[in-house]
DOKEDREN-284957 format. One line per 4 residues: number of its first residue (from 1); their letters; for each residue x negated, y negated, z negated of N, C-alpha, C, CB. Coordinates in steps of 0.1 Angstrom, whole numbers, plus 2048, in hexadecimal, padded with zeros to 3 digits. Glycine has a CB too. Layout:
<pts>
NUM> a> X,Y,Z,X,Y,Z,X,Y,Z,X,Y,Z  ...;
</pts>
This chain:
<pts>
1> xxxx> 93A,62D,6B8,935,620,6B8,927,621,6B2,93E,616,6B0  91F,619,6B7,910,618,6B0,90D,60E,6A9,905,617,6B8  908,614,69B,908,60C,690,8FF,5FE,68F,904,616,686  8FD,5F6,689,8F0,5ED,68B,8EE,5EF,678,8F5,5D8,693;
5> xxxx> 8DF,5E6,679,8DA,5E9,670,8D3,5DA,670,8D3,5F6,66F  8DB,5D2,65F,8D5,5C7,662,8CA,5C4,656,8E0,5BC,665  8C2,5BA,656,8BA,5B6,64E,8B8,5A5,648,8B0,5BA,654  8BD,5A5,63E,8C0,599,635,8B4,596,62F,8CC,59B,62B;
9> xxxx> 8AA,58B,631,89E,589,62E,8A3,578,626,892,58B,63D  89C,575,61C,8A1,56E,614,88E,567,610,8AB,577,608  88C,559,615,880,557,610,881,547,60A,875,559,61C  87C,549,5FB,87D,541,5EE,872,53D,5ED,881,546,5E2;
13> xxxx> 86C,52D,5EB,867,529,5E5,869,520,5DA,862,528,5EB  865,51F,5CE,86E,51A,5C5,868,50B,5BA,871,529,5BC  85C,508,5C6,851,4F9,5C6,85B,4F3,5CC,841,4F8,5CF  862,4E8,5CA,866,4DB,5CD,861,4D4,5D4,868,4D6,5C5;
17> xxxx> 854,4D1,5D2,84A,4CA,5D5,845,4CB,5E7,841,4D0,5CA  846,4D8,5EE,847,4DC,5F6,84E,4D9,601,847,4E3,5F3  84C,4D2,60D,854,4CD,614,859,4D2,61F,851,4C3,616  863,4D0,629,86B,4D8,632,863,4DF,63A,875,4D1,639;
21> xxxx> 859,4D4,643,851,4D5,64B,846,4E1,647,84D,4C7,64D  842,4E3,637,838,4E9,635,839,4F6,630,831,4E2,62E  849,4F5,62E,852,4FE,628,853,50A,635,860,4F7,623  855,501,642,858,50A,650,84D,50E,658,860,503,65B;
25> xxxx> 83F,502,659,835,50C,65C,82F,514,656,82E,509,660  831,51A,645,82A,520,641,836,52F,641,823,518,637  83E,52F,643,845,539,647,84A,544,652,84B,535,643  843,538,658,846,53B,66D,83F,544,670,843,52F,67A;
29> xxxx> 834,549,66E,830,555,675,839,565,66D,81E,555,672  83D,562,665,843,569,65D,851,56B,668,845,561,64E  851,55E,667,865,562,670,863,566,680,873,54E,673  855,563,683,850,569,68F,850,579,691,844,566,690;
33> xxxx> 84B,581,683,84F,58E,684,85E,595,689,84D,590,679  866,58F,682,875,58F,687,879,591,68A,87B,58D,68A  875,584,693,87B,580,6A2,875,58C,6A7,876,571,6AA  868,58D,6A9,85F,594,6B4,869,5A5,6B3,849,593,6AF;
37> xxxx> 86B,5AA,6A6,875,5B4,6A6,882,5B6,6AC,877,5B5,69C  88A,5AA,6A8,896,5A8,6B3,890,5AB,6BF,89E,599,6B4  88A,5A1,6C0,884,59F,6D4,884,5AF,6D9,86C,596,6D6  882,5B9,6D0,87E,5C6,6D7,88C,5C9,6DC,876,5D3,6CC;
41> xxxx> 895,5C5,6D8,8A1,5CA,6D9,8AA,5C2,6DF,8A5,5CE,6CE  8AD,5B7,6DD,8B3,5AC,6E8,8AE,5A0,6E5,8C3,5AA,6E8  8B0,596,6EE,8AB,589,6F0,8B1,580,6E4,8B0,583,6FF  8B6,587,6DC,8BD,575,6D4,8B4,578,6C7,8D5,573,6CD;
45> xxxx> 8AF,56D,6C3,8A6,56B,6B9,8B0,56D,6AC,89E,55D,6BC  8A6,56B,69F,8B0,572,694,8B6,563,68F,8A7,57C,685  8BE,563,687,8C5,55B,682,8BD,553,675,8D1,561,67F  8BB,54D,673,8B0,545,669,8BA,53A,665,89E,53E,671;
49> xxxx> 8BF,539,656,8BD,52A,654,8BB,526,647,8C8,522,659  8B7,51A,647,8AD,513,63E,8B5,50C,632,8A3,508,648  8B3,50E,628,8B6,504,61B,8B2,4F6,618,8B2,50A,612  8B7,4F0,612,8AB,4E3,60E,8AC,4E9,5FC,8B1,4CD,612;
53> xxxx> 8A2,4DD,5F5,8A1,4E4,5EA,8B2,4DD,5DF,88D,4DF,5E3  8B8,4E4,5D7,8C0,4DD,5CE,8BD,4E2,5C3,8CE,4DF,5CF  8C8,4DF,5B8,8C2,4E2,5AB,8CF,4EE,5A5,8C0,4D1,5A0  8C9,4F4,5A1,8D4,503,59D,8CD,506,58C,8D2,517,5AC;
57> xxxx> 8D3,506,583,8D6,506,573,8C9,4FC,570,8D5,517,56B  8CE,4EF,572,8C9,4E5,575,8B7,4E4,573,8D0,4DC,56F  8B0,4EF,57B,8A5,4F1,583,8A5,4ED,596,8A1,4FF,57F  89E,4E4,595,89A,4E2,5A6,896,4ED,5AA,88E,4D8,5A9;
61> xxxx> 899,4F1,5B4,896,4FD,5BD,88C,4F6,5CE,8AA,505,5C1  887,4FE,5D0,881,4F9,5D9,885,500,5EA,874,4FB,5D4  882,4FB,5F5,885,502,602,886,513,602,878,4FE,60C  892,514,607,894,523,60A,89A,527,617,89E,528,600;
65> xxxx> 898,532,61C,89C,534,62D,8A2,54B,62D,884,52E,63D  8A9,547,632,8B3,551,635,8B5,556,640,8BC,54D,633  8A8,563,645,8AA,56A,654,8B4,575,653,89A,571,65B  8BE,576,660,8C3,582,663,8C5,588,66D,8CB,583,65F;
69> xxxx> 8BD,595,66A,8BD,59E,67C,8C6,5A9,679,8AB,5A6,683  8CB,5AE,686,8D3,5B3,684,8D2,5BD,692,8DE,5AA,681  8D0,5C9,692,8CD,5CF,69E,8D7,5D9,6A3,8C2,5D5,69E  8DC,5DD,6AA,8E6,5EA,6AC,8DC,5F5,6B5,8F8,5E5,6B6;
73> xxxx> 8DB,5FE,6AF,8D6,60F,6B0,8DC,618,6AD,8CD,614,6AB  8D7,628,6B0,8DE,632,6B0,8D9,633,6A1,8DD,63D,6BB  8DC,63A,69C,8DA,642,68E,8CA,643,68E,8E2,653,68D  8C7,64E,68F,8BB,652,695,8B1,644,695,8BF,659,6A4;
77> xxxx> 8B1,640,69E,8A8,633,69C,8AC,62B,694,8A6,62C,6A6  8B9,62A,693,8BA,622,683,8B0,625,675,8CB,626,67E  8AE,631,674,8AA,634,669,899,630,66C,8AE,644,666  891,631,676,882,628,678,888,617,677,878,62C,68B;
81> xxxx> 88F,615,681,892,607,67D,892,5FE,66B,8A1,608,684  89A,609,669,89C,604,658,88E,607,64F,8AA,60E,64F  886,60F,656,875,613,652,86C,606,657,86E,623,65B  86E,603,662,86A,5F7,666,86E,5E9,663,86B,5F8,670;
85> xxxx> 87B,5E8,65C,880,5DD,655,878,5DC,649,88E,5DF,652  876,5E6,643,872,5E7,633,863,5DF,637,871,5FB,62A  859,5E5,640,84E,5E5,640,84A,5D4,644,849,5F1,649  856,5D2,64F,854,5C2,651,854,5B9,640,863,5BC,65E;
89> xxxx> 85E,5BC,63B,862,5B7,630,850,5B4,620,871,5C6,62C  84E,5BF,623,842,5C3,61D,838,5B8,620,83D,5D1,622  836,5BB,630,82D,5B0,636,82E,5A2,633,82D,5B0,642  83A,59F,632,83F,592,62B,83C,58F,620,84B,590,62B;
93> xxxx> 83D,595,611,83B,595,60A,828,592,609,842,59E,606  822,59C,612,817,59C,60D,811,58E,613,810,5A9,611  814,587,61F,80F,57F,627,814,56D,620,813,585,636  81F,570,615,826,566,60C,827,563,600,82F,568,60C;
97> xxxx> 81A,569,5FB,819,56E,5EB,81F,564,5E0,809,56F,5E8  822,556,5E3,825,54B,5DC,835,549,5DC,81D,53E,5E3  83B,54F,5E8,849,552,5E9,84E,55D,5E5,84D,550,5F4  856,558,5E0,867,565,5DB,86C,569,5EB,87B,559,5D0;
101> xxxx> 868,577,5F1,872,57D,5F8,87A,587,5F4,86D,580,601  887,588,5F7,891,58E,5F6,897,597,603,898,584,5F0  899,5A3,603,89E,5AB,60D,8AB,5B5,610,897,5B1,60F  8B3,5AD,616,8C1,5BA,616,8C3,5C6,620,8CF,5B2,618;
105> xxxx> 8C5,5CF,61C,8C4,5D7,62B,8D4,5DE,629,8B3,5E5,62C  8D7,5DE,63A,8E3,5E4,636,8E6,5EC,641,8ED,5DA,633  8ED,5F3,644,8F2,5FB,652,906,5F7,651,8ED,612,650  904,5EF,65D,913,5EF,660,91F,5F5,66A,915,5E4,662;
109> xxx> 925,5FC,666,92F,604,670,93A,5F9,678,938,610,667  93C,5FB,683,947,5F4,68A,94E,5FD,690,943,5EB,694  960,5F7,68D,965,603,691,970,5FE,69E,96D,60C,683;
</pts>
């Protein structure tokens, strides 16, 4: 069986103040990367979804959004794939400087 290798992208902003609308275009070229990565590999776009802000140890938290791609490859390309996960990840950070991103990487076996 061929493994997939998925990528848990976690993007925090932690301004309240910030609204849904401004919260999603200023993150969308970001989730454009992504996508445009899935896209290399099959047609279904990644899984994104969006928070509104609540309050957790009673601090307001502000809009947060939650991408996950998930690709199945051989080994072998798994291992650039997960080089290319990191590097997208990076790019995010650098192109988000005001947001908390967070990144899980994982390789899953199916049996």
């Amino acid at each position: 069986m061929v493994p997939a290798y998925a990528l848990t992208v976690d993007i925090i902003f932690d301004n309240p103040n910030l609204g849904e609308i401004e919260f999603r275009e200023t993150i969308s070229p970001c989730l454009i990367y992504l996508d445009a990565l899935k896209g290399a590999f099959d047609k279904k776009p990644c899984d994104v979804s969006f928070y509104p802000p609540d309050i957790r140890n009673g601090k307001t938290t502000g809009w947060s959004a939650r991408c996950v791609l998930m690709i199945s490859v051989g080994k072998d390309r798994g291992e650039y794939l997960t080089q290319l996960y990191q590097a997208i990840v990076r790019l995010i950070v650098l192109e988000l400087p005001d947001f908390e991103v967070r990144a899980e990487f994982a390789k899953l076996n199916f049996s």
